[in-house]
N, C-alpha and C positions, 0 to 999 in steps of 0.2 A: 456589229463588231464593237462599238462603242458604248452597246448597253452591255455586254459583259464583262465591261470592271466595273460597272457601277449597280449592276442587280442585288450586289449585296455588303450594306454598311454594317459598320459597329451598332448595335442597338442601343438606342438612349433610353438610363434608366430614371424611372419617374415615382416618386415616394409624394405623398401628398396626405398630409396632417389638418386637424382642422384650424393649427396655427399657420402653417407655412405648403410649400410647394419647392422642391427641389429636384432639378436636372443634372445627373450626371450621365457622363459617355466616356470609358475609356477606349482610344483609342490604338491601333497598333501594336496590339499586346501581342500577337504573334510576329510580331515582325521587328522587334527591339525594343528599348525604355519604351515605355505605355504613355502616352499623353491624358492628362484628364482635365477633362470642361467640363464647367461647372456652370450652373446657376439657381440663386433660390428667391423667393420671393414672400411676403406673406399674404394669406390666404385673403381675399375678400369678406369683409367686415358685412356678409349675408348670411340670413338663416338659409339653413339646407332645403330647405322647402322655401323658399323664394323663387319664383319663377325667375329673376335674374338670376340666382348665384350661377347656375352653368353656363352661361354666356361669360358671367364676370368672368370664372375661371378660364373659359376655352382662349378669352382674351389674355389673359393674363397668361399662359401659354404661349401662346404666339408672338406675346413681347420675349419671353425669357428666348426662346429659340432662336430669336434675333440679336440678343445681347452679346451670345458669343459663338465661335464655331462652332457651332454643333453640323454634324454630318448627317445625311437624311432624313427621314420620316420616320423610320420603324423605329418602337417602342415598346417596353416592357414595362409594367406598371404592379403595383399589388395598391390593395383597397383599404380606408383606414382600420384599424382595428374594431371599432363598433358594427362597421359590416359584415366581419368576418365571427362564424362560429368553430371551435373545435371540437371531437368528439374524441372521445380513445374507445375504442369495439374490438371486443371480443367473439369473433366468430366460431362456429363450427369449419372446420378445413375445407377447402375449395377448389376449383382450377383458378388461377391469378385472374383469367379474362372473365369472369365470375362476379371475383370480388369488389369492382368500381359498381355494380348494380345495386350489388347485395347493402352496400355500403351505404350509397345513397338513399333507398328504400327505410333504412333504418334512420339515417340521419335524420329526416325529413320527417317521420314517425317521433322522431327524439325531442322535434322542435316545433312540432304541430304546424309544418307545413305543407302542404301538397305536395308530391312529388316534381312535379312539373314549373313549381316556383321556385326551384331552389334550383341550384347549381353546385358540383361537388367532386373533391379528385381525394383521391389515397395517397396523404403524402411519404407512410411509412407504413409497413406491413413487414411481418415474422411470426413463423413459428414456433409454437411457447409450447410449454408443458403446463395441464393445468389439472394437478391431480395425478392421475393416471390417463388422462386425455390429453390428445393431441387438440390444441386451437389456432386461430390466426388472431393475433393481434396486430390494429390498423389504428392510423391517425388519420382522422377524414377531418379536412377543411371543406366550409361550405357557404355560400354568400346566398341571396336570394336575387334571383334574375331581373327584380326591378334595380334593387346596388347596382348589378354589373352592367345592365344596360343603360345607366345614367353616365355611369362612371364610362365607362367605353361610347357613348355619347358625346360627353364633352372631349375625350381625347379627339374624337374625328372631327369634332365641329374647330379644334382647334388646326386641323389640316394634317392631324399625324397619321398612323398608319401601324394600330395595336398588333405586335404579334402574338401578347400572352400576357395572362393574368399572374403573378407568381405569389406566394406565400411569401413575406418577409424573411420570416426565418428561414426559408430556405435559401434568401438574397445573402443575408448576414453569414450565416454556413460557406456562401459560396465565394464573399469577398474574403474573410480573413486564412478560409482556406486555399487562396491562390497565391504560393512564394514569389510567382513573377515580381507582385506590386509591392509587395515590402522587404523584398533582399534578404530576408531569412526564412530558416525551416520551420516550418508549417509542425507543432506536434502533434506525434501519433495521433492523440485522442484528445480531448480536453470537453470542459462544459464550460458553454456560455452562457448568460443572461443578456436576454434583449428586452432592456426599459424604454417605456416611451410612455404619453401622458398616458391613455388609454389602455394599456395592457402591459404585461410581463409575460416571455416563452424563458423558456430551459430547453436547451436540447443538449445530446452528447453527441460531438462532431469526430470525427478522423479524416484527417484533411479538408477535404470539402463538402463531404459525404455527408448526410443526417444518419443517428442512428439509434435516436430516441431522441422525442420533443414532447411538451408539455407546457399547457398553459400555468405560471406559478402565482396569481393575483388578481386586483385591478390595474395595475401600473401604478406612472407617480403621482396620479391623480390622490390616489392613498397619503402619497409623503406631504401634499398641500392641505388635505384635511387635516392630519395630524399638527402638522406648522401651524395651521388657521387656529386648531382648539387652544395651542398653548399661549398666541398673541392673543386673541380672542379675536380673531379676522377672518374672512370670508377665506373659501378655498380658494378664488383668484385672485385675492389681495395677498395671502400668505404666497402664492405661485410666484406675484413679479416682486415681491421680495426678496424672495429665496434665490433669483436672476440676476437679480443686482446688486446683492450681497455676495454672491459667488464669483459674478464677472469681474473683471479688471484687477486694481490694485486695494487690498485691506482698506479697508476705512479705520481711522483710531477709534480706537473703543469708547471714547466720549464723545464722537460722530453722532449728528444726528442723519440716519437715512432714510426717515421717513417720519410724516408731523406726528410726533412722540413713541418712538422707536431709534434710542440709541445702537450704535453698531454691535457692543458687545450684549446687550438682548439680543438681540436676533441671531447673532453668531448662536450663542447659547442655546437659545432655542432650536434653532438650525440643527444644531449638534445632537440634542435632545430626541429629536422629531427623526431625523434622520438615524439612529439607533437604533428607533421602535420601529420603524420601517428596516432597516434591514435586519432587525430579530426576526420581524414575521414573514420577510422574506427567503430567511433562512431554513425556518422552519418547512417551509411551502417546498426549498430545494432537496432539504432531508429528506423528507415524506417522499418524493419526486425519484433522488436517488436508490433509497431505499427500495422501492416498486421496482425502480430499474434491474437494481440488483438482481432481486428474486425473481421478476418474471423472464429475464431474459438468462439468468446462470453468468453475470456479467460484473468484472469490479469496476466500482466507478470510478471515472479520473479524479485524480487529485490536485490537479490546476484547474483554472478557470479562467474566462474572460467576461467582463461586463463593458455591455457598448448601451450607449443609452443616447436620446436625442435633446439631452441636457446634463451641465456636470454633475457630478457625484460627490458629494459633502463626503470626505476621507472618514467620517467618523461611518455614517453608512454602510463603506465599504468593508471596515474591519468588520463590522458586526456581523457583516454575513462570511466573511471569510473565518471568523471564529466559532460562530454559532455552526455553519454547517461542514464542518473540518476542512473543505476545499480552498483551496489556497486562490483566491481572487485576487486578478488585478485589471486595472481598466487599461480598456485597450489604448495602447500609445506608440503611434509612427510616428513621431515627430520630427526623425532622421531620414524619411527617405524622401523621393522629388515628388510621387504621389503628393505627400502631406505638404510640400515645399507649393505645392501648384494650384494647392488649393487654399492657401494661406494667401496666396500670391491675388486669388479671385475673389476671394471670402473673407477678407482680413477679423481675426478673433475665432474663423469656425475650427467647431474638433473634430478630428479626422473621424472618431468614432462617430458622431452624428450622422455621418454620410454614408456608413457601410451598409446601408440600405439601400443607398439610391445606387451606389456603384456594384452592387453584389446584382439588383436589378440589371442591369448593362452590361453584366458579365452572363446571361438567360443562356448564350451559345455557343460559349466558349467551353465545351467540353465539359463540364459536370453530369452527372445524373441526379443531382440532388436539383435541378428544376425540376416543378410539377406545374402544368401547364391547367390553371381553371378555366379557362376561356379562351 
């Protein structure tokens, strides 16, 4: 009797970067205002092939779980971007229960891996017109089974209890399209951009749904190169530049913020660097849209959102909202208790940074836009 109110909790969402480690769990979302626990930590100072780092992490784990309420074991997690590969395929027409084989077989052909090393789900599928032929177009995500079983390794060894691998973009899709957590309508259709060091998606959402994604880059690992050429600085010397010139309050422009780097250099630069990064970002979105257009008979949306797991230099922002006609803004709750609660745990973090880990711990709450890799 007494295990069945508790056989099934809120699932705690787990995003994990080669910087940081972040826990979120909304709570009680069908049952009134949502509570969200938070925690994040950063990553262990190991290379990935160190025999500690999976112990440091599973440890590191186990602290965070402890630091605040979080509610059971189960866990939903996605893998960092350098694990993960995308494919866009064009098949011949199928039965659907067909098409996760067919998909794989090819992926795994596409990336010269074995079939049986790899791991792989269909996160999107339609049929297109190509020609005067009928095809299936798919978006296969695909990790390789030594990833997922490190990665699913150290979640157990930290005493969790994985119920599913998800695709980020499909976490991100599924957090901004739930009106619960931010008190307004959710529209029709919109595109987002999900920036993080390691990669950049595009997908076109309605509500919470996916219904075109697309990888558009390397991430902002690009916007540190670009910084690093114009200072003449390494890509992770331009990186925690770019952090602490962004963070807090302006520095005067005859600041020094770093030994021989005035404030209004690097502003400048920053400004500069981040331009050319959202021109070629932009470019990547047109091209992106454009495909969308025409293979689906589909107009694109004309708003946008960009959620990134660092702020966005404004000059960046217009460039891609000019360069690719879509009218971009980055994502901002700053008015509702969500954002209020996590300000409250997090003091400085932005709500955008988290719609990863909270879209994660939204896996069962009614979307179909989860795709379960493991």
């Amino acid at each position: 009797m007494w295990k069945t109110w508790f056989n099934k909790t809120d699932a705690i969402g787990c995003d994990v970067s080669t910087a940081y480690v972040r826990l979120a769990q909304v709570q009680g979302l069908l049952e009134g205002p949502p509570r969200l626990i938070v925690a994040e930590r950063e990553m262990p100072q190991l290379a990935d092939e160190d025999p500690a780092h999976p112990r440091a992490v599973a440890e590191l784990l186990r602290d965070m779980l402890g630091s605040a309420p979080f509610r059971g074991s189960r866990i939903v997690s996605c893998l960092s971007a350098r694990s993960m590969h995308y494919k866009t395929m064009r098949l011949a027409p199928m039965p659907a229960n067909e098409l996760p084989n067919a998909t794989h077989w090819k992926a795994a052909a596409e990336l010269s891996i074995t079939p049986d090393a790899l791991k792989s789900a269909v996160l999107i599928s339609a049929t297109i017109r190509d020609g005067s032929k009928s095809k299936t177009e798919a978006l296969v995500v695909a990790a390789p089974v030594t990833e997922l079983d490190r990665h699913l390794g150290v979640l157990q060894r930290a005493g969790l209890k994985p119920i599913a691998i998800d695709a980020s973009v499909c976490a991100v899709a599924r957090c901004l399209g739930t009106p619960e957590l931010w008190g307004a309508d959710v529209p029709a259709q919109r595109v987002f951009l999900e920036l993080r060091q390691d990669s950049a998606m595009l997908a076109v959402v309605g509500g919470a749904e996916l219904a075109f994604a697309r990888p558009v880059g390397d991430g902002l690992a690009q916007l540190d190169q670009m910084l690093g050429d114009l200072l003449e600085l390494s890509p992770a010397e331009a990186h925690k530049l770019y952090l602490t010139t962004l963070a807090g309050d302006p520095a005067a422009p005859d600041a020094e913020v770093a030994p021989g780097f005035m404030a209004s250099r690097v502003r400048e630069a920053i400004g500069d660097a981040s331009r050319m990064y959202g021109r070629e970002l932009a470019r990547q979105v047109a091209l992106s849209m454009h495909y969308y257009a025409t293979t689906f008979a589909a107009a694109p949306p004309e708003i946008g959102t960009i959620v990134s797991d660092r702020a966005i230099d404004p000059s960046g922002l217009e460039a891609v909202t000019v360069q690719s006609g879509i009218d971009f803004t980055a994502f901002d709750a700053g008015g509702t208790s969500l954002a209020a609660q996590l300000q409250a745990e997090v003091p400085g973090a932005e709500i955008g940074a988290w719609t990863t880990a909270i879209g994660l711990s939204l896996y069962e709450h009614g979307s179909t836009g989860a795709r379960e890799v493991a």
